[in-house]
PQR file of N, CA, C, O and H, with PARSE charges and radii, in Angstrom:
ATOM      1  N   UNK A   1      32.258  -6.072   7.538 -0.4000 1.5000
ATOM      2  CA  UNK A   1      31.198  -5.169   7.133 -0.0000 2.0000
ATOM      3  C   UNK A   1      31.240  -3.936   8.034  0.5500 1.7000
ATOM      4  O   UNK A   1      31.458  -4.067   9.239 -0.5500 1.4000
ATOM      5  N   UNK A   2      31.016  -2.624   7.419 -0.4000 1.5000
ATOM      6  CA  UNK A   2      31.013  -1.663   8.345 -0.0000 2.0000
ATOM      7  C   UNK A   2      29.779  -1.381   8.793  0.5500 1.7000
ATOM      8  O   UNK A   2      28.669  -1.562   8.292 -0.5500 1.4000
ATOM      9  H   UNK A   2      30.839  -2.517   6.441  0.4000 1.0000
ATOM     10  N   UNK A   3      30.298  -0.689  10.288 -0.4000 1.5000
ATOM     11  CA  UNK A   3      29.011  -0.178  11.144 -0.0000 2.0000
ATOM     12  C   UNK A   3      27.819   0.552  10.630  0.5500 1.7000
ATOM     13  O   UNK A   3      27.904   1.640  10.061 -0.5500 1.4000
ATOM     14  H   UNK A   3      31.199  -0.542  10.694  0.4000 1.0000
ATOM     15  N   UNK A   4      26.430  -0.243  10.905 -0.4000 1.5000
ATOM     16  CA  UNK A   4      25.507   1.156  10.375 -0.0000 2.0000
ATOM     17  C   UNK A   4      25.748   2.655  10.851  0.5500 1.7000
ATOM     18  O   UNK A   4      26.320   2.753  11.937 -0.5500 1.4000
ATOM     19  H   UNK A   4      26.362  -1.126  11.368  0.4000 1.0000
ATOM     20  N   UNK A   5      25.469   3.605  10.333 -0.4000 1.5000
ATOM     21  CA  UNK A   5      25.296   5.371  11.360 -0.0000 2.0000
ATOM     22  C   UNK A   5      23.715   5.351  11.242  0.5500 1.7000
ATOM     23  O   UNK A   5      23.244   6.467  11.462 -0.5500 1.4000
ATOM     24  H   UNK A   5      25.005   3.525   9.451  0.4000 1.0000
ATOM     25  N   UNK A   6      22.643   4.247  10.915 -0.4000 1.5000
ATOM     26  CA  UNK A   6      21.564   4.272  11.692 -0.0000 2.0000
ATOM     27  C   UNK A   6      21.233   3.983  13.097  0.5500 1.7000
ATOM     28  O   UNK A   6      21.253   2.786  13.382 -0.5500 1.4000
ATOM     29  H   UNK A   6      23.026   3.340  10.737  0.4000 1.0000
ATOM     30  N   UNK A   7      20.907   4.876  14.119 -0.4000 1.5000
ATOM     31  CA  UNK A   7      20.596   4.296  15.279 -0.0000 2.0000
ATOM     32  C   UNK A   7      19.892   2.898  15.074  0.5500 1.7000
ATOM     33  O   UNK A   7      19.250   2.533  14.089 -0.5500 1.4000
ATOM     34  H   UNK A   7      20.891   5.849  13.887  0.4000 1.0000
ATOM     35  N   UNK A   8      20.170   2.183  16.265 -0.4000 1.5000
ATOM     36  CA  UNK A   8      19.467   1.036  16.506 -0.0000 2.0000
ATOM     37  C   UNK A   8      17.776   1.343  16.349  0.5500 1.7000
ATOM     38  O   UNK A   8      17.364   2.449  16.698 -0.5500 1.4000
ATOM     39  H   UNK A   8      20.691   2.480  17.065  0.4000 1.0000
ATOM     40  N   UNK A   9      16.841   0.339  15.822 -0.4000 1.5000
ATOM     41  CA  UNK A   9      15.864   0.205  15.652 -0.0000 2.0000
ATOM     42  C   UNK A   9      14.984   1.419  14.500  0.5500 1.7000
ATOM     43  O   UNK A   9      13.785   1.560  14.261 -0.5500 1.4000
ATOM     44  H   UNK A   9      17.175  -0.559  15.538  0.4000 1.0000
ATOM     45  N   UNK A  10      16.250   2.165  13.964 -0.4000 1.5000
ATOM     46  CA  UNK A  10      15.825   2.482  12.617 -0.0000 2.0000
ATOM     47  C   UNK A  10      14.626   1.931  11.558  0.5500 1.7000
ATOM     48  O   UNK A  10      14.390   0.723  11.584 -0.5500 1.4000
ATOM     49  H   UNK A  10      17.224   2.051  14.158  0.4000 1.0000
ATOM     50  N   UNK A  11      14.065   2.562  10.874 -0.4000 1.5000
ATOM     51  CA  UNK A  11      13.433   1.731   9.610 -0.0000 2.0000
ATOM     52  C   UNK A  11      14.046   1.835   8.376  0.5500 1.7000
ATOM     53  O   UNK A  11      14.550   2.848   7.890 -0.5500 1.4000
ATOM     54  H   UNK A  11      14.257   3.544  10.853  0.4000 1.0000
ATOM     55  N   UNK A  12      13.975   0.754   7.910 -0.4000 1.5000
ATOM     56  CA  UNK A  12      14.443   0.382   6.459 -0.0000 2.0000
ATOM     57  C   UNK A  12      13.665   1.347   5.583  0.5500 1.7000
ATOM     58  O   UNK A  12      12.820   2.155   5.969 -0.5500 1.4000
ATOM     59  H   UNK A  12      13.565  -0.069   8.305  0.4000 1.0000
ATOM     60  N   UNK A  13      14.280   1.035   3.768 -0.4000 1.5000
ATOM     61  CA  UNK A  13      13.785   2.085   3.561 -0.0000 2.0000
ATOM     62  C   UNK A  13      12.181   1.684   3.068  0.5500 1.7000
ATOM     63  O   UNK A  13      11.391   2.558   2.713 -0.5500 1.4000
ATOM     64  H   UNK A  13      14.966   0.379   3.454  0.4000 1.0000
ATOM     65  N   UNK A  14      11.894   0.484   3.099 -0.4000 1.5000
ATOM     66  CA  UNK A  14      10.297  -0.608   2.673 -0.0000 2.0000
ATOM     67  C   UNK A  14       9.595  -0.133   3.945  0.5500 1.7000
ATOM     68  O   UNK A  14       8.465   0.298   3.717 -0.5500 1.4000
ATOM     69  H   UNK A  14      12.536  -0.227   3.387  0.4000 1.0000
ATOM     70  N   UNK A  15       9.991  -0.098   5.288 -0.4000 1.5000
ATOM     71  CA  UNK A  15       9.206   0.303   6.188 -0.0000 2.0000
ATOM     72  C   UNK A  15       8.730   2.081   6.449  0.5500 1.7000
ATOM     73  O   UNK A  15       7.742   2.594   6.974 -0.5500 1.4000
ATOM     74  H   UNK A  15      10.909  -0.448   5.474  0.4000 1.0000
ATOM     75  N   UNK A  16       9.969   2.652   5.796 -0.4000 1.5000
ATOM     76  CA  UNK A  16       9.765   4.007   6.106 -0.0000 2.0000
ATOM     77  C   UNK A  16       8.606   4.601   4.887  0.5500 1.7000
ATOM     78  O   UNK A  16       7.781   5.513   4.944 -0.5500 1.4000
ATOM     79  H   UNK A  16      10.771   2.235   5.369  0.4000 1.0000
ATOM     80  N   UNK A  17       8.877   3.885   4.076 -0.4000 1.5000
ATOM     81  CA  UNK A  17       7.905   4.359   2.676 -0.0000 2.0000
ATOM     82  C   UNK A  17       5.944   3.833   3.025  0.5500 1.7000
ATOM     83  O   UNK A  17       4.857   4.380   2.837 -0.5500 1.4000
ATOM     84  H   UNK A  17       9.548   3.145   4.029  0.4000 1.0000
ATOM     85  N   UNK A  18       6.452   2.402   3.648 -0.4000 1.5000
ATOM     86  CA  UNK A  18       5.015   2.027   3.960 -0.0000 2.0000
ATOM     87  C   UNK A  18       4.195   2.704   5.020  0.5500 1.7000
ATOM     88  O   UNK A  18       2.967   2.722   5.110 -0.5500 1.4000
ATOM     89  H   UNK A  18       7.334   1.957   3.801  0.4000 1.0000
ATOM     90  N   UNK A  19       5.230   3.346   5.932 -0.4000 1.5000
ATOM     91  CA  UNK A  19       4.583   4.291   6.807 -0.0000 2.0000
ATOM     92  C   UNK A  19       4.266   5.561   6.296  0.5500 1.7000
ATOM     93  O   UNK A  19       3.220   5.945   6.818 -0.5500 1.4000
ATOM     94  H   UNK A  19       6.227   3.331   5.859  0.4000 1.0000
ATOM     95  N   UNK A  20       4.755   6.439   5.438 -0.4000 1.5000
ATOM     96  CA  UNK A  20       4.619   7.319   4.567 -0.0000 2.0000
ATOM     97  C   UNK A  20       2.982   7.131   4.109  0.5500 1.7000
ATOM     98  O   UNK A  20       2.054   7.921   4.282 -0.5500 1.4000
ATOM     99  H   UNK A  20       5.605   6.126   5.013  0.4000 1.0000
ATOM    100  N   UNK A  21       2.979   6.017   3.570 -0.4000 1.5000
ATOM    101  CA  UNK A  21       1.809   5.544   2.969 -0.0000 2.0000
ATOM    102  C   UNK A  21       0.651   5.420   3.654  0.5500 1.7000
ATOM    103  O   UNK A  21      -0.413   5.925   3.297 -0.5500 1.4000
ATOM    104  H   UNK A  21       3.732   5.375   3.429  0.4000 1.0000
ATOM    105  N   UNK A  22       0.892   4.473   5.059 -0.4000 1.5000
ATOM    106  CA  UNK A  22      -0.339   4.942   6.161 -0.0000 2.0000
ATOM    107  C   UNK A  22      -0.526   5.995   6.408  0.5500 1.7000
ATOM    108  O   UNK A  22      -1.656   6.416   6.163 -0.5500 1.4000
ATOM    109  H   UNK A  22       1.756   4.062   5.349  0.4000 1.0000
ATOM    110  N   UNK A  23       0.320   6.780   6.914 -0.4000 1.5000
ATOM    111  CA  UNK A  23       0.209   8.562   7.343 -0.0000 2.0000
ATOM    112  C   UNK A  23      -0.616   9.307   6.107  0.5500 1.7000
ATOM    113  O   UNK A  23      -1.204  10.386   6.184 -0.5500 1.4000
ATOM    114  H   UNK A  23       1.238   6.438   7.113  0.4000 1.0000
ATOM    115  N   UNK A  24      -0.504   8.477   4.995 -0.4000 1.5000
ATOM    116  CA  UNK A  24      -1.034   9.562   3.461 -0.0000 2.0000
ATOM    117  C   UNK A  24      -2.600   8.969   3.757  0.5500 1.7000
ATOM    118  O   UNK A  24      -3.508   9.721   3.405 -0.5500 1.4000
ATOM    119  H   UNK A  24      -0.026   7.601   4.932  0.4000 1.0000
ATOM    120  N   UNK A  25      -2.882   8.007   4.220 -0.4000 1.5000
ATOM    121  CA  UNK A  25      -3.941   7.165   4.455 -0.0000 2.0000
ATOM    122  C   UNK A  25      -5.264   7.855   5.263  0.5500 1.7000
ATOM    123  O   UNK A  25      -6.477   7.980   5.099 -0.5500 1.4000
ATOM    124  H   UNK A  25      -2.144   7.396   4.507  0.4000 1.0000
ATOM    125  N   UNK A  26      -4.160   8.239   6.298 -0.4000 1.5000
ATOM    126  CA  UNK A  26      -4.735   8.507   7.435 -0.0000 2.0000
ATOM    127  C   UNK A  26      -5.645   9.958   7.389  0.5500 1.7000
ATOM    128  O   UNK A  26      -6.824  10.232   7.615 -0.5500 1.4000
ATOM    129  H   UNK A  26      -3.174   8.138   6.432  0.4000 1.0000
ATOM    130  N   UNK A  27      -4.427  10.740   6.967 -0.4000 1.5000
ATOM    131  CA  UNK A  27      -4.611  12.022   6.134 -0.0000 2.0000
ATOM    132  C   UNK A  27      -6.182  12.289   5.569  0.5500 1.7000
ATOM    133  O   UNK A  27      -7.015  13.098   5.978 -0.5500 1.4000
ATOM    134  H   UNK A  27      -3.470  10.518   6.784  0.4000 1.0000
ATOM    135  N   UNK A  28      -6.283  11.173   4.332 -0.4000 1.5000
ATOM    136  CA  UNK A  28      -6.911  11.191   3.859 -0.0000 2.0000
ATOM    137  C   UNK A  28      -8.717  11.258   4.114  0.5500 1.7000
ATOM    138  O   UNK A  28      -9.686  11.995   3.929 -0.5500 1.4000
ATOM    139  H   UNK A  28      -5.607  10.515   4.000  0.4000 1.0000
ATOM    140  N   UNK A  29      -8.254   9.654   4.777 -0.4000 1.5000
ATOM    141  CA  UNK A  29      -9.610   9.413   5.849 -0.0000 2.0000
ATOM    142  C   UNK A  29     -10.073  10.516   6.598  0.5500 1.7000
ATOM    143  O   UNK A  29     -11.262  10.777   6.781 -0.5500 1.4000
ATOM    144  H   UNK A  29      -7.467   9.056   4.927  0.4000 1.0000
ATOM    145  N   UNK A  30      -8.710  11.429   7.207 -0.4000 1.5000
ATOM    146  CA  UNK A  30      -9.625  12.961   7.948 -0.0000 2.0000
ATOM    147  C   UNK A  30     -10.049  13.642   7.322  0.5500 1.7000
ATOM    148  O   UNK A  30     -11.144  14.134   7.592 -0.5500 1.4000
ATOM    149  H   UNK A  30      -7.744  11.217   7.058  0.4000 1.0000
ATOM    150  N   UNK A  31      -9.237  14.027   6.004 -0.4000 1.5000
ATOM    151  CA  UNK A  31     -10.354  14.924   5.079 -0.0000 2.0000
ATOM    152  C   UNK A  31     -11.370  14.471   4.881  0.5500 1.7000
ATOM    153  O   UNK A  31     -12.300  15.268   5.001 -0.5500 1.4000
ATOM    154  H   UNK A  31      -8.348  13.626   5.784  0.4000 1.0000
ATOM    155  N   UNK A  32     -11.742  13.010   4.488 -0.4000 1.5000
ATOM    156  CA  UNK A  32     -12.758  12.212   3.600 -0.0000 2.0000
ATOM    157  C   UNK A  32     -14.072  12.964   5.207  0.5500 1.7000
ATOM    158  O   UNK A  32     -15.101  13.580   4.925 -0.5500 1.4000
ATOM    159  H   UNK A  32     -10.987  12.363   4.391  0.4000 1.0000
ATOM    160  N   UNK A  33     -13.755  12.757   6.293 -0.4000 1.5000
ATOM    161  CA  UNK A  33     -15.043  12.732   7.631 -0.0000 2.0000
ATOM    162  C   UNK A  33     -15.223  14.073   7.488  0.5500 1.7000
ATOM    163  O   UNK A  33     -16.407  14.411   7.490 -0.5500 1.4000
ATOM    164  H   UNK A  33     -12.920  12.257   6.522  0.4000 1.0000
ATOM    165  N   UNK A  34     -14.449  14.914   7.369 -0.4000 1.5000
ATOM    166  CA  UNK A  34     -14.749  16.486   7.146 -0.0000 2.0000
ATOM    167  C   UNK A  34     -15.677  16.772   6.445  0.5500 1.7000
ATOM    168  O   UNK A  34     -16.312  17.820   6.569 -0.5500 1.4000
ATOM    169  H   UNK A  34     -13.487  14.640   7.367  0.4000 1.0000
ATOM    170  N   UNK A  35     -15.911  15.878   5.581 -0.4000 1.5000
ATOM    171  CA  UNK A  35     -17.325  16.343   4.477 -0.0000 2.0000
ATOM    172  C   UNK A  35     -18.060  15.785   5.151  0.5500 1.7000
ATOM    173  O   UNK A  35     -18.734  15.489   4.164 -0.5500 1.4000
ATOM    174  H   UNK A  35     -15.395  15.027   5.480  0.4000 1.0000
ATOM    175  N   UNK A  36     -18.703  15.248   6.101 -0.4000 1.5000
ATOM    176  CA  UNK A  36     -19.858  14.677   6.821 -0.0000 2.0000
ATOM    177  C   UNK A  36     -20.390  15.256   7.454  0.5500 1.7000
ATOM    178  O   UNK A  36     -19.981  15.624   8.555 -0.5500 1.4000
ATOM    179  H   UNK A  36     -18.156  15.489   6.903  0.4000 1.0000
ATOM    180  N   UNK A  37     -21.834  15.615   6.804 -0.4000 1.5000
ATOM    181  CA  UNK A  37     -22.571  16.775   7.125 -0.0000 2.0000
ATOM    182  C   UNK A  37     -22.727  16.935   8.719  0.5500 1.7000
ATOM    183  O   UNK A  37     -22.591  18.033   9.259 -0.5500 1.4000
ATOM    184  H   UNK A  37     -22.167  15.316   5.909  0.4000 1.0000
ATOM    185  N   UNK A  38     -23.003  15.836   9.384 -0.4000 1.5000
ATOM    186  CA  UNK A  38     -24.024  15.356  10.747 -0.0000 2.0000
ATOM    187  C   UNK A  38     -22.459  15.633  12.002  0.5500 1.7000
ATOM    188  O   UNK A  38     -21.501  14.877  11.840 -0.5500 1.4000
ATOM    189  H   UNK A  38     -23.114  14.944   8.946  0.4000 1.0000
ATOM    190  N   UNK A  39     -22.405  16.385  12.790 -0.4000 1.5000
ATOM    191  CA  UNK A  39     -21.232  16.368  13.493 -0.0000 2.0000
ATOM    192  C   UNK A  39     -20.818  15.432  14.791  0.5500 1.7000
ATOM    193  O   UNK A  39     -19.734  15.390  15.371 -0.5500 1.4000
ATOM    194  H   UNK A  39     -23.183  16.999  12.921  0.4000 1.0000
ATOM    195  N   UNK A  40     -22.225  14.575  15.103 -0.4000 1.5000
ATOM    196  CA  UNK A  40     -21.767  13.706  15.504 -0.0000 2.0000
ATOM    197  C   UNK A  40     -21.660  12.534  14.743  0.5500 1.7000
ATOM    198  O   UNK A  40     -21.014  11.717  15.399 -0.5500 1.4000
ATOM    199  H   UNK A  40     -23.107  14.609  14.632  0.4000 1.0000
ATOM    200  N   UNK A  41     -22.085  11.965  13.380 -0.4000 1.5000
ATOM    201  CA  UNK A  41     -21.317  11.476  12.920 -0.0000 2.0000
ATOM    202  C   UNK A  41     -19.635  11.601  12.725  0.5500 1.7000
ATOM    203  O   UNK A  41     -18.738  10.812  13.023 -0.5500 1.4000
ATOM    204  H   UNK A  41     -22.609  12.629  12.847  0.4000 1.0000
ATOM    205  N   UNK A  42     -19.607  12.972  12.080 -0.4000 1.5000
ATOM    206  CA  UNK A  42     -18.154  13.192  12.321 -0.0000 2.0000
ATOM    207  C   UNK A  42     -17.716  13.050  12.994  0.5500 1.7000
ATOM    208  O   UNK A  42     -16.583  12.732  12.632 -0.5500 1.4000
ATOM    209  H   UNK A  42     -20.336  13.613  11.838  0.4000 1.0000
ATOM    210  N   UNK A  43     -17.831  13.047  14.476 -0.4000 1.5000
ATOM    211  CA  UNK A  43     -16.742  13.053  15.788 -0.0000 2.0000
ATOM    212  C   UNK A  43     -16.872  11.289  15.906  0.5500 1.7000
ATOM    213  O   UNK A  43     -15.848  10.782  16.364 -0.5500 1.4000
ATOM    214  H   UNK A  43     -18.750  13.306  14.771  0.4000 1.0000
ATOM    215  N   UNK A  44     -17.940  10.343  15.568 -0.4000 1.5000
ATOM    216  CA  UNK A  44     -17.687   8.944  15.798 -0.0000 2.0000
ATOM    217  C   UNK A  44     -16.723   8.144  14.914  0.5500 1.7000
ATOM    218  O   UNK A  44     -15.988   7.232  15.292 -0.5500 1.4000
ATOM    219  H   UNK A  44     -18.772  10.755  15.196  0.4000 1.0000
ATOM    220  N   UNK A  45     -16.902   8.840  13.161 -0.4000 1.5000
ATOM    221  CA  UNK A  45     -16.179   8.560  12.434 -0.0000 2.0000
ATOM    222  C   UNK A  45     -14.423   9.005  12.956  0.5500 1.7000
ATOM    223  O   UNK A  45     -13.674   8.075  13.255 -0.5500 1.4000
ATOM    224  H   UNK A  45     -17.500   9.580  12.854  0.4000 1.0000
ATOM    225  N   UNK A  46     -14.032  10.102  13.005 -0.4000 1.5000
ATOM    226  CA  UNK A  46     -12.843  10.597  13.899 -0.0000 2.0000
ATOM    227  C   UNK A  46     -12.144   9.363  14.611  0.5500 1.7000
ATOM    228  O   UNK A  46     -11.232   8.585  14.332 -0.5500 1.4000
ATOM    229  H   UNK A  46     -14.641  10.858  12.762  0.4000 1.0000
ATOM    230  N   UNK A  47     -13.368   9.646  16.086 -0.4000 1.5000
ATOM    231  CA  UNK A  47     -13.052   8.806  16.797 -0.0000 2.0000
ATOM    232  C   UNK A  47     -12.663   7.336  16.488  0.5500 1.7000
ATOM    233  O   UNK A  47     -11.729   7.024  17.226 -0.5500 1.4000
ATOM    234  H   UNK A  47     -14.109  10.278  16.313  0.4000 1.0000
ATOM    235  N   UNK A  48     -12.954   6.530  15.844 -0.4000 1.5000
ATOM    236  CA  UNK A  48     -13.142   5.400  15.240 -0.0000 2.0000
ATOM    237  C   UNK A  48     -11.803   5.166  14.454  0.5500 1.7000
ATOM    238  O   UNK A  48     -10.964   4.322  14.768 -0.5500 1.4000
ATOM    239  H   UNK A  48     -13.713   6.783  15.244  0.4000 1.0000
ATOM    240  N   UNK A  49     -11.718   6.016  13.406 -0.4000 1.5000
ATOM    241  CA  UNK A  49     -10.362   5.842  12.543 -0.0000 2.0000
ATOM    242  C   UNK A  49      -9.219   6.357  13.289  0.5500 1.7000
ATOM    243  O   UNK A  49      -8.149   5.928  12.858 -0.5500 1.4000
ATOM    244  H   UNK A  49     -12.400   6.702  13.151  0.4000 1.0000
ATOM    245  N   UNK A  50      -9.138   7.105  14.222 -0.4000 1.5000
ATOM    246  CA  UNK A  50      -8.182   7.500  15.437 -0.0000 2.0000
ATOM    247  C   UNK A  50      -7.899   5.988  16.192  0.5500 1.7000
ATOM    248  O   UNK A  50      -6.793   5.458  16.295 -0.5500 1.4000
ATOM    249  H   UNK A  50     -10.007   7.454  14.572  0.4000 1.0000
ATOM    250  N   UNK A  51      -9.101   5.481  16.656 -0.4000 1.5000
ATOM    251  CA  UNK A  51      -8.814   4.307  17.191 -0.0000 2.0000
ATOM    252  C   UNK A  51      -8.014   2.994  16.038  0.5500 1.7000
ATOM    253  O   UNK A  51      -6.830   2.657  16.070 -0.5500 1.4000
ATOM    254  H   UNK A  51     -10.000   5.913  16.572  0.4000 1.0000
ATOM    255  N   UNK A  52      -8.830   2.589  15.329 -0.4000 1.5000
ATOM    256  CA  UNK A  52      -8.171   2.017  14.370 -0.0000 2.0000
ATOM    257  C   UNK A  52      -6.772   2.129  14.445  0.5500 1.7000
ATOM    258  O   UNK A  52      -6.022   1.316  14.986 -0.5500 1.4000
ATOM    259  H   UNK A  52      -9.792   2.863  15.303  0.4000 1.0000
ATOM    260  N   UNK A  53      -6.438   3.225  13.851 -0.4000 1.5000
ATOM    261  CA  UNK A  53      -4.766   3.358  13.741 -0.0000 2.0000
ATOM    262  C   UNK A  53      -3.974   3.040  14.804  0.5500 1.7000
ATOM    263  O   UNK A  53      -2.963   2.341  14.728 -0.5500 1.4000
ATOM    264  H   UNK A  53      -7.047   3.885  13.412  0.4000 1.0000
ATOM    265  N   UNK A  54      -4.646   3.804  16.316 -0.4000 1.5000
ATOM    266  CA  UNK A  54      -3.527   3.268  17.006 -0.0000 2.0000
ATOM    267  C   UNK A  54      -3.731   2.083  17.444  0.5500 1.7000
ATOM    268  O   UNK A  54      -2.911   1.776  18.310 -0.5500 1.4000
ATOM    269  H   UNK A  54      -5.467   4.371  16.377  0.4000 1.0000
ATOM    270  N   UNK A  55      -4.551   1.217  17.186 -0.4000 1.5000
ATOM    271  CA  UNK A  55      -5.075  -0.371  17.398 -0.0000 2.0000
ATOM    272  C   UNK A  55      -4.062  -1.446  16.688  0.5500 1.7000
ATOM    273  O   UNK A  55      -3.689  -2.569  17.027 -0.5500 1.4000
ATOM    274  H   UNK A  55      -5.217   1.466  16.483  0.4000 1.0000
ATOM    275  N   UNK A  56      -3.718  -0.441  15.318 -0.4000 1.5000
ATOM    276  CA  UNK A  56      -2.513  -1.006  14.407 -0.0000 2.0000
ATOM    277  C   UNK A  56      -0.985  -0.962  14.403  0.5500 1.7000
ATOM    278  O   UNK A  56      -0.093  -1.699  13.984 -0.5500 1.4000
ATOM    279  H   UNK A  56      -4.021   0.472  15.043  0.4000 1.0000
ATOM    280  N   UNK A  57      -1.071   0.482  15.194 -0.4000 1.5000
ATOM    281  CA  UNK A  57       0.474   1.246  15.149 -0.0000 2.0000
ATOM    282  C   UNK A  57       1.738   0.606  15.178  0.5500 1.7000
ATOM    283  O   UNK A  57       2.809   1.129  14.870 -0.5500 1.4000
ATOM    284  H   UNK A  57      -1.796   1.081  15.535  0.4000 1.0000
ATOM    285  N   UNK A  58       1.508  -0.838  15.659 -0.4000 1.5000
ATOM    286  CA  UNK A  58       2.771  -1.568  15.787 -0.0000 2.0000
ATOM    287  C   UNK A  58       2.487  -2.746  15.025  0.5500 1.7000
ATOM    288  O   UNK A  58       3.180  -3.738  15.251 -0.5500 1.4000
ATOM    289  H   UNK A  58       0.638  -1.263  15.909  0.4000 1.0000
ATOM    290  N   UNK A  59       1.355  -2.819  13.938 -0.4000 1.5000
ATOM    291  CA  UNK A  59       1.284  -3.863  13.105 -0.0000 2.0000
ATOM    292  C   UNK A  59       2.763  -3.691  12.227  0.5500 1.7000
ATOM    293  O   UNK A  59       3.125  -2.755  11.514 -0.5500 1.4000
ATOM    294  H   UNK A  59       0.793  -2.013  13.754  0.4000 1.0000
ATOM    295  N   UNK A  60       3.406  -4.870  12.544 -0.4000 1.5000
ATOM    296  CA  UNK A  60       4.853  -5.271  11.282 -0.0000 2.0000
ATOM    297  C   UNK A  60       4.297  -6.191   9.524  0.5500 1.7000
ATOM    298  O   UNK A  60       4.794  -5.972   8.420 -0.5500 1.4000
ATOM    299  H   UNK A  60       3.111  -5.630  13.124  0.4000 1.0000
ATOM    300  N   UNK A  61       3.406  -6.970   9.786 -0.4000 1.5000
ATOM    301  CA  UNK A  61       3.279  -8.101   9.004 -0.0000 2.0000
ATOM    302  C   UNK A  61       3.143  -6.713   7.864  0.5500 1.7000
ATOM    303  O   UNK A  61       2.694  -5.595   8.119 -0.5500 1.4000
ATOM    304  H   UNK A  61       3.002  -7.147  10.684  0.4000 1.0000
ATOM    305  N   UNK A  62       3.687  -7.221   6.576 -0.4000 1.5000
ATOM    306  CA  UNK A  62       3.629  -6.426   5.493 -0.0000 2.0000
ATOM    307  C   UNK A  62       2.314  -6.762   4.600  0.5500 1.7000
ATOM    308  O   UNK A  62       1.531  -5.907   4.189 -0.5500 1.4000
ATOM    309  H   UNK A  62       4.052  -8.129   6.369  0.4000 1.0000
ATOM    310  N   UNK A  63       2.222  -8.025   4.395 -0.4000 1.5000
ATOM    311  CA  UNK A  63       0.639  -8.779   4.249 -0.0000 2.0000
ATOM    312  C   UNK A  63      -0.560  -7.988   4.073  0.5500 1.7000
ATOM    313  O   UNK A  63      -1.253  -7.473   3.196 -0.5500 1.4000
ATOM    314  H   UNK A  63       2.858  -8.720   4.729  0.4000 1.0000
ATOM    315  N   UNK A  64      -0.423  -8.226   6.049 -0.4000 1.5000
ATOM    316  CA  UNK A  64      -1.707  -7.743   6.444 -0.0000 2.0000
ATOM    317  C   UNK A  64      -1.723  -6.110   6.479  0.5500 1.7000
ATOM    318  O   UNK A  64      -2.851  -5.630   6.593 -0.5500 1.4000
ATOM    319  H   UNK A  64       0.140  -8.645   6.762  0.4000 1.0000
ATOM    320  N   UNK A  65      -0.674  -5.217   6.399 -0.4000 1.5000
ATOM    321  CA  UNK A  65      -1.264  -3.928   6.332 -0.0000 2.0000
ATOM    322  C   UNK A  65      -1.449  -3.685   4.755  0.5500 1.7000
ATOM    323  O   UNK A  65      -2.389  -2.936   4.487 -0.5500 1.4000
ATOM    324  H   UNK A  65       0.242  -5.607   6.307  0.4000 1.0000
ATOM    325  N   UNK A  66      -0.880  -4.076   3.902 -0.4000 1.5000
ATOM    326  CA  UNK A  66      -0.921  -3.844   2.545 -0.0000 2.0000
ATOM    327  C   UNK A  66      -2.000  -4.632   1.920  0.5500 1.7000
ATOM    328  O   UNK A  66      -1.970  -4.736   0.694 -0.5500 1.4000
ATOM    329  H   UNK A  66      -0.117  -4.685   4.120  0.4000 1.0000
ATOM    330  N   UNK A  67      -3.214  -5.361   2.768 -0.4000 1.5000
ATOM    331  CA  UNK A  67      -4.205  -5.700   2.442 -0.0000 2.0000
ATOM    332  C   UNK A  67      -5.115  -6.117   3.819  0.5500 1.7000
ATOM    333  O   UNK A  67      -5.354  -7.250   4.237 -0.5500 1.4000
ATOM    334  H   UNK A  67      -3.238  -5.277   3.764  0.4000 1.0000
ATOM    335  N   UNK A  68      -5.367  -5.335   4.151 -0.4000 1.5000
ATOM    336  CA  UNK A  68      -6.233  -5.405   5.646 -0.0000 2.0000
ATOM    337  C   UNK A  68      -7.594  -6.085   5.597  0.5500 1.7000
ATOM    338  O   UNK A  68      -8.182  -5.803   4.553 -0.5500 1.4000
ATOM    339  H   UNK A  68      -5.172  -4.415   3.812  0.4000 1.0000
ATOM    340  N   UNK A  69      -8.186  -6.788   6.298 -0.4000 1.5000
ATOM    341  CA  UNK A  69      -8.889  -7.705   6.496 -0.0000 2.0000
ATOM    342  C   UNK A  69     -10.388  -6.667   6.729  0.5500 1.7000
ATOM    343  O   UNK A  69     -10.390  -5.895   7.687 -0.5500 1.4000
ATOM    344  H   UNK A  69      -7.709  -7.017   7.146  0.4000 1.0000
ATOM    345  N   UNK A  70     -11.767  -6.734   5.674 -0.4000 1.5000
ATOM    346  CA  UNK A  70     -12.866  -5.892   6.065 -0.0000 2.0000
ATOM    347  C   UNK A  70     -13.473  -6.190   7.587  0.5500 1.7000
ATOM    348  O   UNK A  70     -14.415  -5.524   8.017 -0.5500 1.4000
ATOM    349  H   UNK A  70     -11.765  -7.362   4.895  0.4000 1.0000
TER
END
């Protein structure tokens, strides 16, 4: 079999798309707090889904990000 020309620890193309998909996620969620009238709501909401994500950032299980637990 020949050598990959992906560096080591590359993503496949199921992982690169599902990250695509969080990032579209994420995106989203910041626009969605932007409409929130109250600005410290906004900055807790921010804060909060900022945390979230990077709480996840190295979640692998395909499962659990493609159906996350309320």
């Amino acid at each position: 079999m020949a050598a990959s020309r992906l560096p080591p620890g590359a993503l496949n193309l199921k992982q690169f798309l599902r990250r695509q998909q969080v990032l579209q996620l994420y995106r989203k969620i910041l626009r969605a707090i932007r409409e929130v009238p109250a600005e410290a709501d906004r900055r807790y909401l921010k804060d909060w889904a900022r945390e979230e994500f990077r709480r996840n950032k190295d979640a692998t299980d395909e499962v659990r990000i493609g159906n996350p637990e309320p």
